[in-house]
C-alpha positions as a Markdown table, in Angstrom:
| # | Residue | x | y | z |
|---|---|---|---|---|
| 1 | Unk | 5.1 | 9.0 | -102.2 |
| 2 | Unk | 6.9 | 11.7 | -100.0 |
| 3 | Unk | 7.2 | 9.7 | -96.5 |
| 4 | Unk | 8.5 | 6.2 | -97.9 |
| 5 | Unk | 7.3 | 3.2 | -95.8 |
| 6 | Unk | 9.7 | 0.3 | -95.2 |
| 7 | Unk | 7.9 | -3.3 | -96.5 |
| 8 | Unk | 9.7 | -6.3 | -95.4 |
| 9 | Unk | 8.8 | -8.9 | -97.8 |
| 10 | Unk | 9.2 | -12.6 | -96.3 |
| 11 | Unk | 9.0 | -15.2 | -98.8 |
| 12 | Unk | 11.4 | -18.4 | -99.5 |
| 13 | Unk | 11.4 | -18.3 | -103.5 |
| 14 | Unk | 13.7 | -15.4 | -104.2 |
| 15 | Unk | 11.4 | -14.8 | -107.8 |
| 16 | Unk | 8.5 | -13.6 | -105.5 |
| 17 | Unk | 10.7 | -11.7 | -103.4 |
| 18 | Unk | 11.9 | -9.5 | -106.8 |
| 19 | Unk | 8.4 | -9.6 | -108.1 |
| 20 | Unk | 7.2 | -7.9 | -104.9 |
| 21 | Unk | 9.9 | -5.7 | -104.6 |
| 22 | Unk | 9.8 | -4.1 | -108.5 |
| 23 | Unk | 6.4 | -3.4 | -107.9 |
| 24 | Unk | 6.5 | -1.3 | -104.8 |
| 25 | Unk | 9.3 | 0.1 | -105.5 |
| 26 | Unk | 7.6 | 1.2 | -108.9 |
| 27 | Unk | 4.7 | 2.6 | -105.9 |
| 28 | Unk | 7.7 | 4.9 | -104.0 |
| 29 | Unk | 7.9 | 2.4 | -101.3 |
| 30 | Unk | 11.4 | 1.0 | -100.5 |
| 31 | Unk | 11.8 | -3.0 | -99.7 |
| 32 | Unk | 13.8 | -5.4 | -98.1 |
| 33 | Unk | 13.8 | -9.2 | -99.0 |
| 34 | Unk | 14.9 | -12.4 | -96.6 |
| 35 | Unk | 14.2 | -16.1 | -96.9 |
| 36 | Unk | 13.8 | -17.2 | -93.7 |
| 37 | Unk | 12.5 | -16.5 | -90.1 |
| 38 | Unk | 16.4 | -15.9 | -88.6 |
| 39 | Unk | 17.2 | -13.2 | -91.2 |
| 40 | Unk | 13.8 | -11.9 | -91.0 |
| 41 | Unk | 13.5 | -11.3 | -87.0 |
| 42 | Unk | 17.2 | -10.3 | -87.6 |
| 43 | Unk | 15.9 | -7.5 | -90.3 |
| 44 | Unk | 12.8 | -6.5 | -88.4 |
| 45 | Unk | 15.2 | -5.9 | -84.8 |
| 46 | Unk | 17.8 | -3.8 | -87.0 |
| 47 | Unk | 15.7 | -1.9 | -89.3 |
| 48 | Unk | 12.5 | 0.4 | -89.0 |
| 49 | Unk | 9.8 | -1.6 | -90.4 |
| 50 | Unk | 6.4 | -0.6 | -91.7 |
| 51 | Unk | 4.9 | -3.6 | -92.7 |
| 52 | Unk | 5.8 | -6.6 | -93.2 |
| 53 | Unk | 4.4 | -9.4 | -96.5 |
| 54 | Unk | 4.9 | -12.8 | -95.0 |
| 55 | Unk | 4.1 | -16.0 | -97.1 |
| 56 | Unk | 3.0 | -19.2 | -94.8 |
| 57 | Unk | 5.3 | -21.7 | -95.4 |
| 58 | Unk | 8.7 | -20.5 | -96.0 |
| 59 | Unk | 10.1 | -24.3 | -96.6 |
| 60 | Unk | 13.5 | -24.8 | -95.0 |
| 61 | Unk | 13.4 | -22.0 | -92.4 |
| 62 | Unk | 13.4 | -22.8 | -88.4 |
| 63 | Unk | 9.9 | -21.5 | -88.4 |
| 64 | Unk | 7.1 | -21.6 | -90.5 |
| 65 | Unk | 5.3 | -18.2 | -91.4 |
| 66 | Unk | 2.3 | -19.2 | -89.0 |
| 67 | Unk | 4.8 | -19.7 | -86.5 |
| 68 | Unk | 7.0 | -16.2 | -87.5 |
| 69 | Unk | 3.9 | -14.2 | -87.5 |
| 70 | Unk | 3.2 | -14.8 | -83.8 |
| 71 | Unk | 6.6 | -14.5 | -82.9 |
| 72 | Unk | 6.8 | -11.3 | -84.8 |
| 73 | Unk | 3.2 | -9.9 | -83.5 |
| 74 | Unk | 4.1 | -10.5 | -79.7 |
| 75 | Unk | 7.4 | -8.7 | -80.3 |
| 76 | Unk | 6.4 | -5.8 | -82.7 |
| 77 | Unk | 2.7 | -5.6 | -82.3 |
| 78 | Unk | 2.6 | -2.1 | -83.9 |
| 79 | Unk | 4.0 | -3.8 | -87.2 |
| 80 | Unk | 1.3 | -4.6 | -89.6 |
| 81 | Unk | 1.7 | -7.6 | -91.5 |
| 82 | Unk | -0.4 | -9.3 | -94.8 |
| 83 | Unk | -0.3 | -12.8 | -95.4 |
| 84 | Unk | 0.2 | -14.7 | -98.6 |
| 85 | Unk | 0.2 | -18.2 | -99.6 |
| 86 | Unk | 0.1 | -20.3 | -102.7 |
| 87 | Unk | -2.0 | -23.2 | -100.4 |
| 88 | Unk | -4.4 | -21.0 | -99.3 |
| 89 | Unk | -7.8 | -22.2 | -97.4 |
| 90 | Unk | -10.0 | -20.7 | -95.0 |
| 91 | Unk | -8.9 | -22.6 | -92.0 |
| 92 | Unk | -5.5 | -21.0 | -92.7 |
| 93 | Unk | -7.0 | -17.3 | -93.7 |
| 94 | Unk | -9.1 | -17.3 | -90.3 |
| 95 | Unk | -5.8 | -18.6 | -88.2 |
| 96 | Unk | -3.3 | -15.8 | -89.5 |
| 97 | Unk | -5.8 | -12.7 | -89.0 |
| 98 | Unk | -6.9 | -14.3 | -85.4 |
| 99 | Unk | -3.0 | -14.6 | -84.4 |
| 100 | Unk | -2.3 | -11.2 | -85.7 |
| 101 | Unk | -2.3 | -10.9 | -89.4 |
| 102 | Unk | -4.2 | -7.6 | -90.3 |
| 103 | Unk | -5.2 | -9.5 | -94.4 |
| 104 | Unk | -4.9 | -12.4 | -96.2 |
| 105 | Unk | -4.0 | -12.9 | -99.8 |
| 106 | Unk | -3.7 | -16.0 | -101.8 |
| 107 | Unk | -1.1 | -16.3 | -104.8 |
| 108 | Unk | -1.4 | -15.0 | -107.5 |
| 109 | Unk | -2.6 | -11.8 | -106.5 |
| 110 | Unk | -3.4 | -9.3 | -108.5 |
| 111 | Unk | -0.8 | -6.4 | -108.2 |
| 112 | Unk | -4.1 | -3.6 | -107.1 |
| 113 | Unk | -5.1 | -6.0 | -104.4 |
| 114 | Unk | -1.7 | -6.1 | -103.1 |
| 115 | Unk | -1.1 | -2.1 | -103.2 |
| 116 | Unk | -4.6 | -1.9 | -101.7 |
| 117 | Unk | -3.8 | -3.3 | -98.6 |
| 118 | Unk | -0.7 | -2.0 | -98.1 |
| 119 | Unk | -2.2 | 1.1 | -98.1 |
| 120 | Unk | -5.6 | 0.2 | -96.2 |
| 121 | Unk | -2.9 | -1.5 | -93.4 |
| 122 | Unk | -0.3 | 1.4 | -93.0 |
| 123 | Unk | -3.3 | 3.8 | -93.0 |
| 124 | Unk | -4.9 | 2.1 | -90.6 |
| 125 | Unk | -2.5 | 0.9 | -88.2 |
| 126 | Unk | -1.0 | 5.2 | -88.5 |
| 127 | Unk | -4.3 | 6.3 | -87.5 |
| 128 | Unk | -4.7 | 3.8 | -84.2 |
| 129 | Unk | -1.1 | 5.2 | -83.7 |
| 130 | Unk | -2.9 | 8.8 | -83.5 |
| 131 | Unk | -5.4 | 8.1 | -81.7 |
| 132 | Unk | -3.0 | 6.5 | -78.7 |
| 133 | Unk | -1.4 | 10.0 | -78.7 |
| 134 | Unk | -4.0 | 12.1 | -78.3 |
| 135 | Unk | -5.8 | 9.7 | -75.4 |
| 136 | Unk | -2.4 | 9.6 | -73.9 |
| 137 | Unk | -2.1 | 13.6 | -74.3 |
| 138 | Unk | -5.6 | 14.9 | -73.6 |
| 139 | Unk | -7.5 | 15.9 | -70.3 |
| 140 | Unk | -4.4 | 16.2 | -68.2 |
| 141 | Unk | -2.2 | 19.5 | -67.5 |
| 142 | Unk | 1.3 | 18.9 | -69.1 |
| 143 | Unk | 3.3 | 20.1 | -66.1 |
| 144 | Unk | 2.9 | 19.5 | -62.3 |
| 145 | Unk | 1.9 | 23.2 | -61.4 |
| 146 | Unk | 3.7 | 24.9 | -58.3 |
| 147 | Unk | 6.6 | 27.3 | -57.6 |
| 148 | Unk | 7.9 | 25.3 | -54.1 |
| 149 | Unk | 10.8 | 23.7 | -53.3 |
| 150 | Unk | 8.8 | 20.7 | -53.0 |
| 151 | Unk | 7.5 | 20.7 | -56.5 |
| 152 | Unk | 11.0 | 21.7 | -58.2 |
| 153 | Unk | 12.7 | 18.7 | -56.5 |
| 154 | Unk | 9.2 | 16.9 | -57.7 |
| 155 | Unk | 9.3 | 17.9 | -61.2 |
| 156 | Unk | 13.0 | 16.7 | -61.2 |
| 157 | Unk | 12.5 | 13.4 | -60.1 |
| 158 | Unk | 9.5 | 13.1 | -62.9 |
| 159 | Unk | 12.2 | 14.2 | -65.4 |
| 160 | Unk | 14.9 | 11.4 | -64.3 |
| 161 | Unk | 12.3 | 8.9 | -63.9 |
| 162 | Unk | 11.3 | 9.7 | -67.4 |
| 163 | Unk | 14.5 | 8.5 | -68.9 |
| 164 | Unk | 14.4 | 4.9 | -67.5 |
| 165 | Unk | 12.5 | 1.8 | -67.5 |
| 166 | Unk | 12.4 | 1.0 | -64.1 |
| 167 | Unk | 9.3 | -0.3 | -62.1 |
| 168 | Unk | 7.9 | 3.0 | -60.1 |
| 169 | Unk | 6.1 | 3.1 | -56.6 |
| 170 | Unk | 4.4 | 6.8 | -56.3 |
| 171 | Unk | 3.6 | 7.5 | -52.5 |
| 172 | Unk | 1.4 | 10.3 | -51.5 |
| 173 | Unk | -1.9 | 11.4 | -49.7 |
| 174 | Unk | -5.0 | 11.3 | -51.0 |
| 175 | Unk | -5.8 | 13.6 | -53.8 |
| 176 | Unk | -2.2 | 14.9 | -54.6 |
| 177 | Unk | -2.2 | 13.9 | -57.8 |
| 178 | Unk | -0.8 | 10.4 | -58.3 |
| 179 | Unk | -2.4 | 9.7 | -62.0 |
| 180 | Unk | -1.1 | 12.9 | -63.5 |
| 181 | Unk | 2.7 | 12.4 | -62.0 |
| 182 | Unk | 2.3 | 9.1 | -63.5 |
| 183 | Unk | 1.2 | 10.1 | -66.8 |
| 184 | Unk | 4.0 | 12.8 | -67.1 |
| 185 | Unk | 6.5 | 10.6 | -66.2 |
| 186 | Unk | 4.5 | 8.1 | -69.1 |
| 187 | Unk | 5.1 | 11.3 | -71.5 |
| 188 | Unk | 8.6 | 12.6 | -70.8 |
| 189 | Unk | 9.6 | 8.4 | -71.6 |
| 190 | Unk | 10.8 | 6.8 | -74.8 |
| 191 | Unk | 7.3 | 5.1 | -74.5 |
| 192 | Unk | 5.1 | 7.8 | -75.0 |
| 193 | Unk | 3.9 | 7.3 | -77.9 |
| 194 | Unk | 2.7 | 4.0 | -76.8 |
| 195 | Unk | -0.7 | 3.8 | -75.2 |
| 196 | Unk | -0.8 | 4.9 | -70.9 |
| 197 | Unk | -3.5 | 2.3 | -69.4 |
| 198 | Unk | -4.8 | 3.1 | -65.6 |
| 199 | Unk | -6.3 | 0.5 | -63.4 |
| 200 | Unk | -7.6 | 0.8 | -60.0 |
| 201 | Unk | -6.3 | -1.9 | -58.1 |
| 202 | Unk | -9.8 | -2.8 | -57.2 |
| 203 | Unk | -10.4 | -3.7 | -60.5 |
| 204 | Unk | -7.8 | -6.2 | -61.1 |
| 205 | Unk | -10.1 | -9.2 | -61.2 |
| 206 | Unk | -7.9 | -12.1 | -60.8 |
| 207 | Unk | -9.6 | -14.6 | -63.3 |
| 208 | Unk | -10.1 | -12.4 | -66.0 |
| 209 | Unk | -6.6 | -11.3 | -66.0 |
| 210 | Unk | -5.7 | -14.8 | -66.2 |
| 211 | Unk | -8.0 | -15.2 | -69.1 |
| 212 | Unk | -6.2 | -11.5 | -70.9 |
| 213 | Unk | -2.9 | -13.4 | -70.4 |
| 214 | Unk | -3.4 | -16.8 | -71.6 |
| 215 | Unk | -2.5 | -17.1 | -75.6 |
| 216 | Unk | -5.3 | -19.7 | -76.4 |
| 217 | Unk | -7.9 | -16.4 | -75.9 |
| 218 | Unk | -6.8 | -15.4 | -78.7 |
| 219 | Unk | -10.1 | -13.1 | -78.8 |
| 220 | Unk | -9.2 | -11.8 | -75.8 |
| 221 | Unk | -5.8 | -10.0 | -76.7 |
| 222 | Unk | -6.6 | -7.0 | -77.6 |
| 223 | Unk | -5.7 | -5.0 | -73.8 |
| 224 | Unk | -2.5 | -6.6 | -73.1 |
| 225 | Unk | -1.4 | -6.5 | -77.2 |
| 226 | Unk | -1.7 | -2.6 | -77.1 |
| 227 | Unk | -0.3 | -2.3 | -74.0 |
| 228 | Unk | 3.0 | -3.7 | -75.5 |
| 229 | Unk | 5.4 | -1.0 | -75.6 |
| 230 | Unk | 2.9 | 1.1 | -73.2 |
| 231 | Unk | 2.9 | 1.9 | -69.4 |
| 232 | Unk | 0.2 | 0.0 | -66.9 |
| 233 | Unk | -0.6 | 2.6 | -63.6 |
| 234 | Unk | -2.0 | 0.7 | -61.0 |
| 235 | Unk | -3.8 | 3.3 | -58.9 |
| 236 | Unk | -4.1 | 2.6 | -54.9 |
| 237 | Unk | -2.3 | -1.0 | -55.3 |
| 238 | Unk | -3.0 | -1.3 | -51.4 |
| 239 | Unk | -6.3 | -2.3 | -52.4 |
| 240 | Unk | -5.5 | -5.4 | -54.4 |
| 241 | Unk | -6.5 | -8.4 | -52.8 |
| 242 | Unk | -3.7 | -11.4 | -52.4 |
| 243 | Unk | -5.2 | -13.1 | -55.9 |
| 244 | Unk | -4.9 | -10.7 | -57.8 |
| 245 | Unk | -1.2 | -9.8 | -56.4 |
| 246 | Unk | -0.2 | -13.0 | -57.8 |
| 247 | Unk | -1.5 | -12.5 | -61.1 |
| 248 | Unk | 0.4 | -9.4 | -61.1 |
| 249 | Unk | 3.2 | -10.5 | -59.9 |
| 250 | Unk | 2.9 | -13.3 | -62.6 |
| 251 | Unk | 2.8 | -10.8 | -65.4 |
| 252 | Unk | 5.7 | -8.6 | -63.7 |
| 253 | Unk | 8.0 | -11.7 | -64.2 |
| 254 | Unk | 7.2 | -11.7 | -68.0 |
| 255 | Unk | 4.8 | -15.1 | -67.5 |
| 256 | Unk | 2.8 | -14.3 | -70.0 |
| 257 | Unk | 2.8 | -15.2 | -74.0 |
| 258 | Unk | 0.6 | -12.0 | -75.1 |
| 259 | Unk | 2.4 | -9.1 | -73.1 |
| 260 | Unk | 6.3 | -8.6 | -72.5 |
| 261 | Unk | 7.1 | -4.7 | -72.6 |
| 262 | Unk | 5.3 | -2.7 | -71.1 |
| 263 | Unk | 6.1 | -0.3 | -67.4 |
| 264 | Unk | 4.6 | -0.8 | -64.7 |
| 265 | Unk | 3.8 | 2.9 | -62.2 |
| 266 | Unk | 1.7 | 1.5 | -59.1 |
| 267 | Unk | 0.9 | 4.2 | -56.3 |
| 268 | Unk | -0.7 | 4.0 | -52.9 |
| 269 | Unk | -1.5 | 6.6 | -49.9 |
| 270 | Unk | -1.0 | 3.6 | -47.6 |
| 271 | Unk | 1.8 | 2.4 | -46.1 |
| 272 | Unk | 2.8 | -0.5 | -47.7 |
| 273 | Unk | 5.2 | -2.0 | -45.5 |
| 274 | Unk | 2.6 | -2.2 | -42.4 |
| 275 | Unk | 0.9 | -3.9 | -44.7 |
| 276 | Unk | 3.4 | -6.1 | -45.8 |
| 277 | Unk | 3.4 | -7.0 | -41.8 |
| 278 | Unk | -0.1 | -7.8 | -41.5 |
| 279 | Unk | -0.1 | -10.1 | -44.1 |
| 280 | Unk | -2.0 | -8.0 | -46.7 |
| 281 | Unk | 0.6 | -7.4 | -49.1 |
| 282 | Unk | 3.3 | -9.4 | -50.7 |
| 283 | Unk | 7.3 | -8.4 | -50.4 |
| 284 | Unk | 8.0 | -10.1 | -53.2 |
| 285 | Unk | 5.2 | -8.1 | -54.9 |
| 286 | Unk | 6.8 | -4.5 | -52.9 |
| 287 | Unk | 10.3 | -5.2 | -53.6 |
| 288 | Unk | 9.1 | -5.6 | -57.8 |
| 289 | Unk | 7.3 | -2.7 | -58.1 |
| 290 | Unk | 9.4 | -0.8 | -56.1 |
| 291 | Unk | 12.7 | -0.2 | -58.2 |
| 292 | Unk | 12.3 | 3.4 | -57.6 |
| 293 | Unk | 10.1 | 5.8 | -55.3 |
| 294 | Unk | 8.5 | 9.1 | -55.8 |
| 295 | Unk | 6.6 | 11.0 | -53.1 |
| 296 | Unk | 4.1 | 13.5 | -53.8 |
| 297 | Unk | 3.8 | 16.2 | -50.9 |
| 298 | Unk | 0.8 | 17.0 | -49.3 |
| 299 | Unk | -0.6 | 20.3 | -49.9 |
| 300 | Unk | -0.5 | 21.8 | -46.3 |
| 301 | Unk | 3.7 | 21.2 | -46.7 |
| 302 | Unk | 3.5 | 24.1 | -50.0 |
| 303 | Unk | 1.3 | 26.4 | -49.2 |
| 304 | Unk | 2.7 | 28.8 | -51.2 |
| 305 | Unk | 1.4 | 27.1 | -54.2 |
| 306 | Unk | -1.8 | 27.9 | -53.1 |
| 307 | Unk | -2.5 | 30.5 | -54.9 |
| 308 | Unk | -1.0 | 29.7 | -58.4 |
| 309 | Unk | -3.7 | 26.5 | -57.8 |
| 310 | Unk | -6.3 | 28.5 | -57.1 |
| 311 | Unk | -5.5 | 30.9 | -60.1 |
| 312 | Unk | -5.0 | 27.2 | -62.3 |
| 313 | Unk | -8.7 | 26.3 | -61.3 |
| 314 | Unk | -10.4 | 29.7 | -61.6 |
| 315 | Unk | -12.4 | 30.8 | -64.5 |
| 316 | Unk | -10.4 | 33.7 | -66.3 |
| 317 | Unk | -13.2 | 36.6 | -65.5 |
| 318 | Unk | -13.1 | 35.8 | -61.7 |
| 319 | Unk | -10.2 | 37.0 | -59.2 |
| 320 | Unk | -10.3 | 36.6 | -55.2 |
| 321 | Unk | -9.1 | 39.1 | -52.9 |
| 322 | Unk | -6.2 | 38.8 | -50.4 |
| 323 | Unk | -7.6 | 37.8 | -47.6 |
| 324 | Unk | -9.5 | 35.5 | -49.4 |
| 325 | Unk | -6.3 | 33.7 | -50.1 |
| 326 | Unk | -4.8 | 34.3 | -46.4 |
| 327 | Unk | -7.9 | 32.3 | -46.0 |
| 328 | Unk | -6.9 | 29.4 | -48.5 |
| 329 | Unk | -3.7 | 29.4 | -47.1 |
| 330 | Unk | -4.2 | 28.9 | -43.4 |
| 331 | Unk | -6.4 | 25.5 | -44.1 |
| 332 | Unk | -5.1 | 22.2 | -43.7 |
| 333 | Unk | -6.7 | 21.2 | -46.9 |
| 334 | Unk | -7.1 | 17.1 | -45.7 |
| 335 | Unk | -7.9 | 16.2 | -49.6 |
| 336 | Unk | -5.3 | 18.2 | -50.8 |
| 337 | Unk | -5.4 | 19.6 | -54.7 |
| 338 | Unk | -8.7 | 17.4 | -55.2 |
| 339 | Unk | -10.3 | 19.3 | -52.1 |
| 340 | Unk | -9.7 | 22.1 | -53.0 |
| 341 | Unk | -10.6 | 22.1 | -56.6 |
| 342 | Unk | -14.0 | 21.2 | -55.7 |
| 343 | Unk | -14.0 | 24.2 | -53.2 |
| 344 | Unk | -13.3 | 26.0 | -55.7 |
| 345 | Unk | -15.5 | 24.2 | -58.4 |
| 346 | Unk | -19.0 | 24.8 | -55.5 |
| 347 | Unk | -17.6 | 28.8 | -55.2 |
| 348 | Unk | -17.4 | 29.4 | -58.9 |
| 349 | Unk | -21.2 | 27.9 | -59.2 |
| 350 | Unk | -22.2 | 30.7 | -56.3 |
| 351 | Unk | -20.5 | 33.5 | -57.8 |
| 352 | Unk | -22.4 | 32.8 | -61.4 |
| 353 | Unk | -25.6 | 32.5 | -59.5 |
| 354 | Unk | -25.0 | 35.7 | -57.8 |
| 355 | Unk | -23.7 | 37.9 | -61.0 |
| 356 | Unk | -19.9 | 38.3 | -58.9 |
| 357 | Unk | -16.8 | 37.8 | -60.6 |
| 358 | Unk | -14.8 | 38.3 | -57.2 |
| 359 | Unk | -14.4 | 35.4 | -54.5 |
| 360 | Unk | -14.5 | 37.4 | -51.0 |
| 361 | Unk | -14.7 | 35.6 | -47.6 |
| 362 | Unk | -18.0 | 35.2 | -47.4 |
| 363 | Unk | -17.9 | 32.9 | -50.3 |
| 364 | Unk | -15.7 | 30.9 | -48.6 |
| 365 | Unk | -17.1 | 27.4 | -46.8 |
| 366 | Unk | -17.3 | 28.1 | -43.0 |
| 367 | Unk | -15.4 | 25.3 | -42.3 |
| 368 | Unk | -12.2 | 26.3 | -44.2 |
| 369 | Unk | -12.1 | 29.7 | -42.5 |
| 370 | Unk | -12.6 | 28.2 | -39.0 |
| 371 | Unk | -9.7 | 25.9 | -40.4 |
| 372 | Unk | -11.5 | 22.7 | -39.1 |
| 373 | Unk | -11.6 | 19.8 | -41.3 |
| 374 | Unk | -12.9 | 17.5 | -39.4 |
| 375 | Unk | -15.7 | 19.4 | -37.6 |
| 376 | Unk | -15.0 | 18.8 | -34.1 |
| 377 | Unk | -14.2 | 21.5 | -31.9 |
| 378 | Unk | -17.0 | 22.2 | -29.4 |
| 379 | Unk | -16.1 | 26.2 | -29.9 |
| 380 | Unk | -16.6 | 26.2 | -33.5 |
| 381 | Unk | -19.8 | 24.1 | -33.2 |
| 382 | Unk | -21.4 | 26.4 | -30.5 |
| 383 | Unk | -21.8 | 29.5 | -32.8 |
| 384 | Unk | -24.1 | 27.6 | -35.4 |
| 385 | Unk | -27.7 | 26.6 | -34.7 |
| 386 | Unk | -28.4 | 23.2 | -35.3 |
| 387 | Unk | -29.3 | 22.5 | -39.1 |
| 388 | Unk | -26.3 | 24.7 | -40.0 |
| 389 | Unk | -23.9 | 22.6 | -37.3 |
| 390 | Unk | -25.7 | 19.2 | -38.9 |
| 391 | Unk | -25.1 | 20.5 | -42.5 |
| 392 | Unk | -21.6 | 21.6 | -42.1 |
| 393 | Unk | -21.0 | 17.8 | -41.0 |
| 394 | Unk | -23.0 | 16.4 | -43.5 |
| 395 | Unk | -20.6 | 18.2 | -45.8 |
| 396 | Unk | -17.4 | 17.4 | -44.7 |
| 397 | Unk | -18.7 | 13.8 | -44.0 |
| 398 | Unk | -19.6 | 13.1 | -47.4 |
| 399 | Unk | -16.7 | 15.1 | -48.7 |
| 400 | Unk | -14.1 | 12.7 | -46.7 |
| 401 | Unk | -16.3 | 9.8 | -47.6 |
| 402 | Unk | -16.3 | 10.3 | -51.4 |
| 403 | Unk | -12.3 | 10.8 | -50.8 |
| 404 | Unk | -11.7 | 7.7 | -49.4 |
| 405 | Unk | -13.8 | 6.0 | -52.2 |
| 406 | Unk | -11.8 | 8.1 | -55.4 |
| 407 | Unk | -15.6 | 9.4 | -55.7 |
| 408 | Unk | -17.1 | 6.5 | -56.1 |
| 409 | Unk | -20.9 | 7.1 | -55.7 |
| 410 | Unk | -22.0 | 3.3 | -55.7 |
| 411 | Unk | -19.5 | 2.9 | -53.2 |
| 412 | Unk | -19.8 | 6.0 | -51.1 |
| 413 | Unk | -23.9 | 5.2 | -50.8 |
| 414 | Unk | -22.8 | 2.1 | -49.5 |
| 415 | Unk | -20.5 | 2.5 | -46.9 |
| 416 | Unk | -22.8 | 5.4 | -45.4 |
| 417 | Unk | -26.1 | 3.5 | -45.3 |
| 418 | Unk | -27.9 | 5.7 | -48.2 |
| 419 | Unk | -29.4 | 5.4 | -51.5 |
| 420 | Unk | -28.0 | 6.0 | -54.4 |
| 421 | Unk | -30.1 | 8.5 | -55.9 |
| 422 | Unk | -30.8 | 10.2 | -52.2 |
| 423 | Unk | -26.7 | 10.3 | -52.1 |
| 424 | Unk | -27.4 | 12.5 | -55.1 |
| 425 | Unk | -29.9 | 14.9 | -53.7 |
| 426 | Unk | -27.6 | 15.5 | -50.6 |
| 427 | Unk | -24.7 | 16.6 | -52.9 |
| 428 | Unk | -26.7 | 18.7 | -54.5 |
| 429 | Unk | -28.0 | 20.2 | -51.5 |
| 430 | Unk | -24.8 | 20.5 | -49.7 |
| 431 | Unk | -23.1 | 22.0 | -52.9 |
| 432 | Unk | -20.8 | 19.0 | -53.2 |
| 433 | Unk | -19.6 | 18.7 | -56.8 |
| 434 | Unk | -18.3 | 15.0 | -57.2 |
């Protein structure tokens, strides 16, 4: 074998330990052989370990190999490790693989079975490995694209954050990019090859989190085990409710039996501290999750980024001319670099319908070259007959409305009295992309 795995072999007669070891070493593997559960968490912590052969009852050792192999999975959850026993019975077979084990093997084994499941194990457990990278690599840019000062001094503080372990707070506007700050800083870490989990804070139901983090739901494990060694985002943590901010705050100080390493990146576009004086949020909670602070800027503070944006989000056979982007420019752009890619998302749809590969000002929504967000200024309104002045604050309405909601349809519909599917047919009609 040209990439040698590291096996571990656990096992208080010294004969099995040799046995083992000739014949994977006879397979290209190299192996390593202790007697108890000291020297083996001593072995595991000092040496890169692939897997890991663990018999059950290791007699005179401070824990028994049921015991070692839930110390050893909450620690080193990536580690796959096969049980074997001379005692075996069902009861015990079903108990290792629901703690952790990944097989079972009673003694004497024949030396394929063995060799079998090694490989079946480190193949398997290398191939969840891959698939963590590319969900933690795919579907987001790699860089946080802009040529300002603000975004230099932005990408720098990604970079530093990326070397430590702290607790992060990301602060920011609506639609600057929060997730994707997060994620870079998730990639540019010593963790990034662990899995990146995103919550809204919404989410964070209380009781099933207390479920996920009690060890007796043993079924249950499986989101907090591979978070171990990952990074948890909490998106919009202002929206957590005071339950659920004791559960996390629970978890943040490492009350838990299933999940102990893992980073923690909340944001918000609130001000947490106004919160914290109405009673909605916890201090304790701020001052955790806190350790350091990012801020994302707003788009209307770099607009010469504008442009490179715009360029980012364009299809390559389509170009814009310069007052179209004196036009960009001069808005306030409310929703920041989510606005504007759906501006940009609804032109691109009008230029395929009309043949055009160039985005001129009358492409443009009325409402970004009056610059006026919010729809209303009497002088604006005047020069538009009625269904036109109704659309155009239909538009921005629903626009703002699905902001506020992270475009949340169910949501959205709600708040604003509609239907679902008639929600639908008036983003369709108003060329709103979600």
């Amino acid at each position: 074998m040209s990439n040698k795995k590291n096996i571990l072999i656990i096992d208080d007669e010294i004969d099995i330990c040799k046995l083992i070891s000739g014949v994977l070493e006879d397979e290209g593997y190299k192996s390593l052989s202790v007697q108890n559960s000291d020297a083996a968490l001593l072995e595991i912590n000092k040496n890169n370990i692939d897997l890991i052969i663990l018999d059950v009852w290791l007699e005179g050792s401070k824990l028994d190999g049921i015991e070692l192999l839930q110390e050893v999975h909450k620690l080193y959850p990536k580690i796959p490790i096969v049980i074997i026993s001379g005692h075996g019975n069902i009861d015990t077979a079903v108990t290792a693989i629901k703690i952790g084990a990944y097989d079972y093997l009673e003694k004497p084994f024949k030396t394929e079975r063995l060799l079998h499941v090694i490989r079946r194990a480190t193949e398997t457990y290398e191939l969840k490995k891959e698939i963590t990278e590319i969900k933690n690599k795919s579907n987001f840019a790699s860089e946080y694209t802009g040529i300002s000062n603000h975004v230099i001094q932005l990408r720098h503080g990604i970079d530093k954050l990326g070397q430590t372990n702290s607790r992060i707070l990301i602060t920011g506007s609506i639609g600057v990019g929060k997730q994707l700050v997060s994620r870079l800083i998730h990639n540019k870490s010593n963790r990034s090859k662990n899995l990146f989990v995103e919550i809204n804070a919404e989410h964070f139901n209380p009781s099933k989190m207390q479920e996920y983090l009690s060890i007796n739901k043993i079924d249950q494990k499986t989101f907090f085990e591979d978070l171990n060694g990952g990074t948890l985002f909490i998106n919009e943590i202002s929206n957590m409710d005071m339950d659920a901010q004791r559960v996390l705050l629970s978890l943040i100080n490492g009350k838990s039996d299933v999940v102990n390493d893992f980073r923690l990146i909340s944001s918000t576009s609130k001000d947490l501290k106004s919160y914290i004086a109405l009673g909605l949020f916890s201090e304790d909670l701020f001052n955790r999750i806190s350790i350091d602070q990012l801020h994302i800027p707003s788009l209307s503070d770099r607009k010469e980024d504008i442009p490179i944006l715009i360029e980012y989000f364009l299809e390559d056979a389509i170009s814009l001319t310069e007052d179209s982007i004196a036009i960009f420019q001069s808005y306030s752009w409310p929703g920041n670099i989510k606005e504007l890619k759906n501006v940009i998302d609804n032109i691109i749809l009008r230029l395929n319908s009309d043949g055009n590969t160039i985005i001129t000002p009358d492409y443009i929504p009325i409402e970004i070259k009056e610059n006026n967000p919010n729809i209303s200024n009497s002088e604006v309104l005047i020069s538009y007959n009625m269904k036109e002045a109704r659309d155009l604050f239909e538009r921005n309405y629903i626009i703002s409305q699905l902001a506020r909601f992270n475009g949340n349809i169910s949501k959205t519909a709600d708040f604003i009295g509609m239907e679902r599917t008639a929600l639908h047919r008036k983003l369709k009609y108003l060329g709103i992309e979600k």
